[in-house]
C-alpha positions, 0 to 999 in steps of 0.5 A: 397689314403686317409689318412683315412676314418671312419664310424661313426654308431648311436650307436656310434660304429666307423668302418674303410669302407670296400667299396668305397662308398661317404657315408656309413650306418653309421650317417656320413662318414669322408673321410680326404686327402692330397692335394698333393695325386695323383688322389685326383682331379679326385676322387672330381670331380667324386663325388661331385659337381663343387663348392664344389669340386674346394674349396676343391682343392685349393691351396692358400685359405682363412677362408671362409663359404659358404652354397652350396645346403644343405651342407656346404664349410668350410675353417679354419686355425690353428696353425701351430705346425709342427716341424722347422715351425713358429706357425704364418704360419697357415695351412688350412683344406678345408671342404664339410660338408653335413648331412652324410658326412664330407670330410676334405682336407690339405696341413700340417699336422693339428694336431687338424684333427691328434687329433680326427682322434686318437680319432677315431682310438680308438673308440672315436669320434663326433656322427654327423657332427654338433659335428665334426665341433664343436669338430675341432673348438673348437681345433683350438680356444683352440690353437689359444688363446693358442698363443695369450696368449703367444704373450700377455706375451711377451708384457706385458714383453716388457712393463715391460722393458720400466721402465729401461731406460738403456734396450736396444730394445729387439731383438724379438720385430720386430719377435713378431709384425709380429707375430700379423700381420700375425696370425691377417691376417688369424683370422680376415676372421676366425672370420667372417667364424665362425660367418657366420656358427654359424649363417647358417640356416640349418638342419645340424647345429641345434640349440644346436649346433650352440650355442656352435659355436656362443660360440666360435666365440665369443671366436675367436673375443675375439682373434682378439680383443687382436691383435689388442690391442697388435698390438698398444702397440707393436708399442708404446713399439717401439716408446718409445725404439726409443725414448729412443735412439733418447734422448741419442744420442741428450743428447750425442750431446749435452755433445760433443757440449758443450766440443766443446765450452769450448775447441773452445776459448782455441784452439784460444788462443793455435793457436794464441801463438803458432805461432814462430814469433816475437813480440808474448808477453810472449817470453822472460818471464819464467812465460809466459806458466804458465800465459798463462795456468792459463788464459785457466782454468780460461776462461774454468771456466767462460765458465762453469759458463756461461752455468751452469747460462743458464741451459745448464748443 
């Protein structure tokens, strides 16, 4: 049923249990499941305690770390690196974590638990549960500020593009600000989690261990603060693309409402000498339309100079 249990012995021999037991005679035992196996909830809920059996079943869940008798409830997110799906549509581990055992719950595959479970396939693991925690943390800063280092980029390019009027709005600008909304919607919890657990006062977490975590809590505060900050500078990036567009389109009102009053007064005086009646002036003249012509163009001139003097042009 389990996607895969290990022993982790003192001696730090790595073994795959031949019995069923929760816990083993190794240091810990790390049960690690799908959410979607089938007898999953009635294996929790003949083993472990209401509270931190219903965390681990939860469908929709956000970071959160709660202390629960002498173990802990831990949930995280990380970066979604599944193929076809987006980076920012974090996938969640639900965590029981006491002093011997270590259950791990997922919904996606989350390639930081695929990473020590390769590591403890070939022998290689965490020694204690405090080191398991710490290691998948680490994991998952590592490749969120893997991320934000990426996003940052992005900014710092859209920024770039501000020098050139002539740039039009980039068509990912809108995709990257929701990628900040959503990653910063999911680390801000995690941040607060990190910090809780750095912060827990139990045997589980000593003191060695809990400076590494307060380490790296620091590191995803670090990661929010930068949402944060790219938050706003996209948001100024697309206002000043908006007002880019908004000054060209008042600049060419403006050319076509000056057109408009050069070619308004010319349009009367072609109206008004092109009615067939009699008594117009000009009709039996042969320089009538070259008068008439040379008026026009001296009239446009003088509207031109007008608007020169006035600094409409």
């Amino acid at each position: 049923m389990a996607i895969c249990v290990f022993d982790i012995l003192p001696d730090g021999t790595i073994t795959v249990p031949s019995d069923t037991g929760l816990t083993g005679k190794g240091t810990y035992r790390w049960w690690h499941f799908d959410l979607s196996e089938a007898g999953l909830s009635d294996w929790i809920n003949a083993n472990l305690p209401p509270i931190p059996g219903g965390s681990l079943l939860q469908p929709e869940t956000r970071p959160r770390c709660d202390r629960f008798e002498e173990g802990l409830i831990l949930n995280l997110r990380g970066i979604n690196l599944n193929e076809g799906q987006d980076a920012d549509h974090m996938v969640s581990v639900r965590m029981w974590v006491e002093d011997n055992l270590v259950i791990t719950v997922r919904l996606r595959k989350l390639f930081a638990l695929e990473d020590i479970r390769q590591d403890m396939i070939a022998g290689k693991g965490p020694a204690t549960t405090a080191a398991f925690v710490e290691l998948l943390v680490g994991k998952l800063t590592a490749r969120v500020q893997e991320e934000v280092a990426r996003i940052s980029e992005l900014t710092e390019f859209y920024e770039d593009d501000l020098e050139d009027d002539s740039t039009p709005i980039p068509t990912e600008l809108s995709v990257t600000r929701r990628q900040v909304i959503r990653l910063r919607r999911y680390l801000d919890p995690q941040r607060v989690a990190l910090t809780k657990l750095a912060a827990v006062d139990l045997p589980i977490i000593p003191e060695p261990d809990g400076l590494k975590l307060r380490e790296l809590a620091n590191r995803t505060t670090l990661a929010v603060e930068e949402l944060d900050s790219m938050r706003e500078r996209l948001v100024t990036v697309q206002d000043e693309h908006d007002l880019h567009v908004a000054c060209s389109q008042a600049r060419h009102s403006f050319i076509l409402s000056l057109a408009a009053a050069v070619f308004l007064p010319l349009s009367f005086l072609t109206g008004l000498f092109g009615v067939n009646i009699a008594g117009m002036p000009g009709m039996e003249n042969p320089a009538a339309f070259t008068i008439l012509c040379l008026g026009m163009a001296v009239l446009a001139l003088l509207l031109l100079l007008l608007f020169r003097l006035r600094r409409w042009l």
